[in-house]
C-alpha positions in Angstrom: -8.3 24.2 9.8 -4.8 22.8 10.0 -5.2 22.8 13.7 -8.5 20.9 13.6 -6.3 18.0 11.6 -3.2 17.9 13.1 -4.4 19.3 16.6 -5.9 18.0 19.5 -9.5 18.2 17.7 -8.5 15.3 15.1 -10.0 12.2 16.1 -7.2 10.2 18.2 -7.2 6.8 17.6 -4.6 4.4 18.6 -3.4 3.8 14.9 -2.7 7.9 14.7 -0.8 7.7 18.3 1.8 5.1 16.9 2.2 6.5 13.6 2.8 10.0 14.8 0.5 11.2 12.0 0.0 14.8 13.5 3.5 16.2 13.4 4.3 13.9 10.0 1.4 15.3 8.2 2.7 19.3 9.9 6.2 18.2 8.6 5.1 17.4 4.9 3.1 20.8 4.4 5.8 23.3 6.4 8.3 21.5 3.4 6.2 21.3 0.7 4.7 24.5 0.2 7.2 26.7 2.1 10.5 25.5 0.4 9.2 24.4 -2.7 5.8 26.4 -4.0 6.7 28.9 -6.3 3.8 29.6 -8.7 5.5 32.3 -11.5 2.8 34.9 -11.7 0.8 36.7 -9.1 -2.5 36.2 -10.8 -1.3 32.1 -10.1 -0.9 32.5 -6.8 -4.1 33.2 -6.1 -5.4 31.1 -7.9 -3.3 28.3 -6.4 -3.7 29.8 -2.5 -7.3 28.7 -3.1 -6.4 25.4 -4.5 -4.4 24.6 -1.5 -7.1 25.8 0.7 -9.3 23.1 -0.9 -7.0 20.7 -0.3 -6.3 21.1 3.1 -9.9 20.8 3.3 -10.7 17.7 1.2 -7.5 16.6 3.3 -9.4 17.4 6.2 -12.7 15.6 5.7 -10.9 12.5 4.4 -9.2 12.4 8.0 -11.4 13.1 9.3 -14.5 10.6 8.9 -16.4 12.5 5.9 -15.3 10.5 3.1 -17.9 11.2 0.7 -17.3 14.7 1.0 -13.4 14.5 0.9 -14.0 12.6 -2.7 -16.1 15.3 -4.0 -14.0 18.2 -2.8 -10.8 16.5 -3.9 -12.4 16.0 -7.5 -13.1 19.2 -8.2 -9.9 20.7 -6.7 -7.7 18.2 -8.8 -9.8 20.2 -11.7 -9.1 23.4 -10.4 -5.6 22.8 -10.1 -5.4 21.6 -13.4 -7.0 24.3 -15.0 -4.9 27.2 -12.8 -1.2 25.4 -13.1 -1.7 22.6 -15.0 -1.2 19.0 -14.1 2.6 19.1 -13.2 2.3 21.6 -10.4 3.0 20.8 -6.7 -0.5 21.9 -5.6 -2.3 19.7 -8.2 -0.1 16.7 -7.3 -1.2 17.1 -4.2 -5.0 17.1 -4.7 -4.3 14.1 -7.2 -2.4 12.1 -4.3 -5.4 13.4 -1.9 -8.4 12.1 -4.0 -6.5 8.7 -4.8 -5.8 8.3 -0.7 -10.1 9.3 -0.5 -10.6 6.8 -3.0 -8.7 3.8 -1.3 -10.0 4.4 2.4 -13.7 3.8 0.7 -12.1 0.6 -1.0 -12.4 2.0 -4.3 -8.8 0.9 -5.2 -9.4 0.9 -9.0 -10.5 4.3 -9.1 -7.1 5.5 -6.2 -4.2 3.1 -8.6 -4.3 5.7 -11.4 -4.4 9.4 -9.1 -1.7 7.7 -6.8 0.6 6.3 -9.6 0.4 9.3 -11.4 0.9 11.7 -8.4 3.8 9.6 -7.0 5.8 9.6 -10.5 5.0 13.3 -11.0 6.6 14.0 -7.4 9.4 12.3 -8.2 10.0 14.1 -11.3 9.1 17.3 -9.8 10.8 17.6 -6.4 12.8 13.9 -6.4 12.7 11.0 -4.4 13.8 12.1 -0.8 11.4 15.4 -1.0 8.7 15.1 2.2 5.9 15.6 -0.2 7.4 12.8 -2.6 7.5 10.6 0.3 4.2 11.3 1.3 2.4 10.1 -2.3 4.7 7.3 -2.2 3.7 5.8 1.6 -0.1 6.3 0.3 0.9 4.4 -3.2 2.2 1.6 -0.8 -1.0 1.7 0.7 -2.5 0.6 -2.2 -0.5 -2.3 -2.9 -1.0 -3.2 0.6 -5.0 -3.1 -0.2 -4.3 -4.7 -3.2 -2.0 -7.6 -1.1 0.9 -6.8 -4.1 3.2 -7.6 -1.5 6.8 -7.2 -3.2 5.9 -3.7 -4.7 4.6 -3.0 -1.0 8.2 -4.3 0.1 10.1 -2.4 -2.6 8.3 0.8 -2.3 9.1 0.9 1.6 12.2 0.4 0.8 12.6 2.9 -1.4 10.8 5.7 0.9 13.1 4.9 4.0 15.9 5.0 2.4 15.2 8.8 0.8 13.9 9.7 4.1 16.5 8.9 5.7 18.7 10.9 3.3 16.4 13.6 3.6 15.6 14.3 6.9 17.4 12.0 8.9 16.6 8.8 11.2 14.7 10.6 14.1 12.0 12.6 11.9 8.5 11.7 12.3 8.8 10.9 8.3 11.3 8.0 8.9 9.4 6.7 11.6 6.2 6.7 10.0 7.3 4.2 7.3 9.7 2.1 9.7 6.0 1.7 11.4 5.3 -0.5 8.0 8.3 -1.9 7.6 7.7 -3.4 10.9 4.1 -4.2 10.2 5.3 -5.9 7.2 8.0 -8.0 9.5 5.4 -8.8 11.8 3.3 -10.5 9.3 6.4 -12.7 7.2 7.4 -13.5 10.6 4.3 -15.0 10.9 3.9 -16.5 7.4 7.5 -18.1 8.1 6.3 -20.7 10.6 3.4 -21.4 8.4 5.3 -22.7 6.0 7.8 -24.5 8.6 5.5 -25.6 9.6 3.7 -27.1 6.8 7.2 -28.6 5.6 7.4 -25.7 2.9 11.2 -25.5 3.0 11.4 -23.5 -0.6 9.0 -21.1 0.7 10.2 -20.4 3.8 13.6 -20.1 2.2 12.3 -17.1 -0.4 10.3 -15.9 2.8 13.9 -15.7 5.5 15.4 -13.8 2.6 12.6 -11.3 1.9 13.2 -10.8 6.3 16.5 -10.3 6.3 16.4 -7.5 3.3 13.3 -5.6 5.4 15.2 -6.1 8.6 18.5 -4.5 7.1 16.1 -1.4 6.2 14.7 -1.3 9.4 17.9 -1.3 11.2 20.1 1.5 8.9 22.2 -1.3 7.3 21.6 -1.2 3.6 23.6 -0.3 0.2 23.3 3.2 0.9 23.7 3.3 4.8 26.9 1.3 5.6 28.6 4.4 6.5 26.0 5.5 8.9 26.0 3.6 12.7 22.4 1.5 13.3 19.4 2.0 14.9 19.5 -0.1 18.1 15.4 -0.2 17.8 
């Protein structure tokens, strides 16, 4: 099943190729569940084996072009969780973050805020900012705001996720990458909305709009608060 996802079987479109998605999505579940799942009791492991089955599955289908059937599945594995671990555990964080992420790619971004808020903040508090799985809820939050156009959480939140990626894992890991993707893609599109407003005489605007650039672009290129000691990216 994993192979179907992150293998050569997973439909390849040219949004997966430049966001490395296969050996991101390989490099969240080899951290998530072999460094951190530790269910106390043998009956619970079990118990939670199959809920992680299940969501590899749900994960799966919603990859995968089966939305419906990634919604259902991930509904009734964030219930499963709940009842085996409870809410807090890693495995039913992960099958909250999963049906949220169903959720939005059907457009259903009222029903997705909640599951991804909640999955994001119970990450954080669980394995802390810079942990891959943490990461993960929080690029698919950003998503979110990005479907919702809430543009400076959008910003924030990217800014937040590179940085504890970076701490994390470094600048060269697929995680890193796949956010600097967005951050890029976010760029792109003030670039554009800058010589808009030049061009419309907007001065003020395009004043706030040079500023909110030059705080991405810092990100992008390793020079923030918490990477002055560390040499840039030349990308």
């Amino acid at each position: 099943l994993l192979a179907t996802y992150f293998g050569a079987n997973r439909p390849n479109s040219s949004s997966n190729k430049a966001l490395g998605q296969n050996r991101y999505g390989t490099s969240v579940i080899n951290s998530w569940f072999t460094r951190s799942y530790r269910p106390p009791t043998l009956a619970r492991l079990s118990l939670s084996r199959a809920v992680v089955l299940a969501n590899v599955l749900a994960w799966a289908c919603e990859g995968g072009g089966q939305p419906d059937a990634a919604v259902e599945l991930a509904a009734r594995t964030v219930e499963a969780g709940r009842r085996a671990v409870g809410e807090e555990h890693l495995v039913t964080i992960w099958a909250m973050s999963t049906l949220g992420a169903a959720y939005l790619r059907q457009g259903r971004c009222e029903e997705a805020a909640p599951l991804l808020t909640r999955s994001f903040e119970l990450a954080t508090q669980r394995g802390g900012e810079s942990h891959a799985g943490t990461v993960l809820f929080g690029l698919r939050l950003a998503m979110l705001y990005r479907a919702q156009e809430r543009w400076a959480e959008h910003e924030t939140l990217l800014l937040r996720l590179v940085e504890a990626s970076r701490r994390s894992h470094g600048e060269s890991h697929p995680q890193t990458a796949y956010i600097r993707y967005w951050l890029k893609m976010r760029i792109a599109e003030l670039d554009k909305i800058c010589k808009e407003q030049e061009a419309a005489g907007d001065s003020q605007g395009a004043g706030a709009t040079v500023g909110r650039l030059a705080e991405l672009r810092r990100a992008l290129a390793g020079d923030s608060d918490t990477q002055k000691d560390k040499s840039e990216d030349p990308r």
